[in-house]
C-alpha positions as CSV (number, residue, x, y, z in Angstrom):
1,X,0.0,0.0,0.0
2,X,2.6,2.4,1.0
3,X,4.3,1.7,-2.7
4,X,1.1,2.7,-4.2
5,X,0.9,5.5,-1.9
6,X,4.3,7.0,-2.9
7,X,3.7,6.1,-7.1
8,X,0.3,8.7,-6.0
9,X,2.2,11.4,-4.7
10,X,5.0,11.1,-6.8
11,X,2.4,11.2,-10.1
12,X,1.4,14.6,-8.5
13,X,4.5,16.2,-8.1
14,X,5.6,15.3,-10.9
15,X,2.2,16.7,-12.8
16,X,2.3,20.0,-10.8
17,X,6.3,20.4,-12.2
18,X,4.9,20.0,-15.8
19,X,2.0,22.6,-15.0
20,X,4.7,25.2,-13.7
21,X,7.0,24.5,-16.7
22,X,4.3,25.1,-18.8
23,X,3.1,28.7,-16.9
24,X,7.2,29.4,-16.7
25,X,7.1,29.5,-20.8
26,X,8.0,32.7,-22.8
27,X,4.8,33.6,-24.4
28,X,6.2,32.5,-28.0
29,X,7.6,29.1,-26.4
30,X,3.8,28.7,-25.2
31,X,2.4,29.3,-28.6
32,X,4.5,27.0,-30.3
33,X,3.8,24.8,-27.8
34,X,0.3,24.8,-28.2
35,X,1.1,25.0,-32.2
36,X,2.4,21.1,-31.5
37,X,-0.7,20.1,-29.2
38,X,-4.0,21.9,-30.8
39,X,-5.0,18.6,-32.6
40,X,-8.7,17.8,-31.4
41,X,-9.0,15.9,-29.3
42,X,-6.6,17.5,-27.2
43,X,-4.0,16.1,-25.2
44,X,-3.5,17.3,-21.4
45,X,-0.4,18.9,-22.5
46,X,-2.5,20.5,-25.0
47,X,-5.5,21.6,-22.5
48,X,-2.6,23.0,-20.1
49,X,-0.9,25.3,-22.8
50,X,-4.5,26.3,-24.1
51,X,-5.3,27.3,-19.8
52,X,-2.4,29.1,-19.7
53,X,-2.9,30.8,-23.4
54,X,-6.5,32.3,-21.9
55,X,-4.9,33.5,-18.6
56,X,-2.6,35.2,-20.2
57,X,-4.7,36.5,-23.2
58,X,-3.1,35.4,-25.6
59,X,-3.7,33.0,-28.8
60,X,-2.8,31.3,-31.6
């Protein structure tokens, strides 16, 4: 249980260091990131650069 446990909480660390590297973008890094990843349907990768894209006001 306590291996299962850890696999948990490393998955989320590990997701919240992909959201901040995503936010930590240059705003043209971010748009060619979301360039790669605006197939439909989207990827999470994709959803997250799209997030970030709106909260910054910006777009493709």
């Amino acid at each position: 249980m306590k291996r299962v446990a850890d696999r948990g909480d490393h998955a989320v660390r590990r997701l919240a260091e992909i959201e901040a590297s995503i936010a930590n973008l240059s705003n043209e890094d971010l748009l060619d990131l979301a360039d790669i990843f605006k197939a439909e349907p989207r990827s999470p990768i994709g959803d997250m650069g799209f997030v970030e894209m709106a909260r910054r006001d910006i777009s493709l």
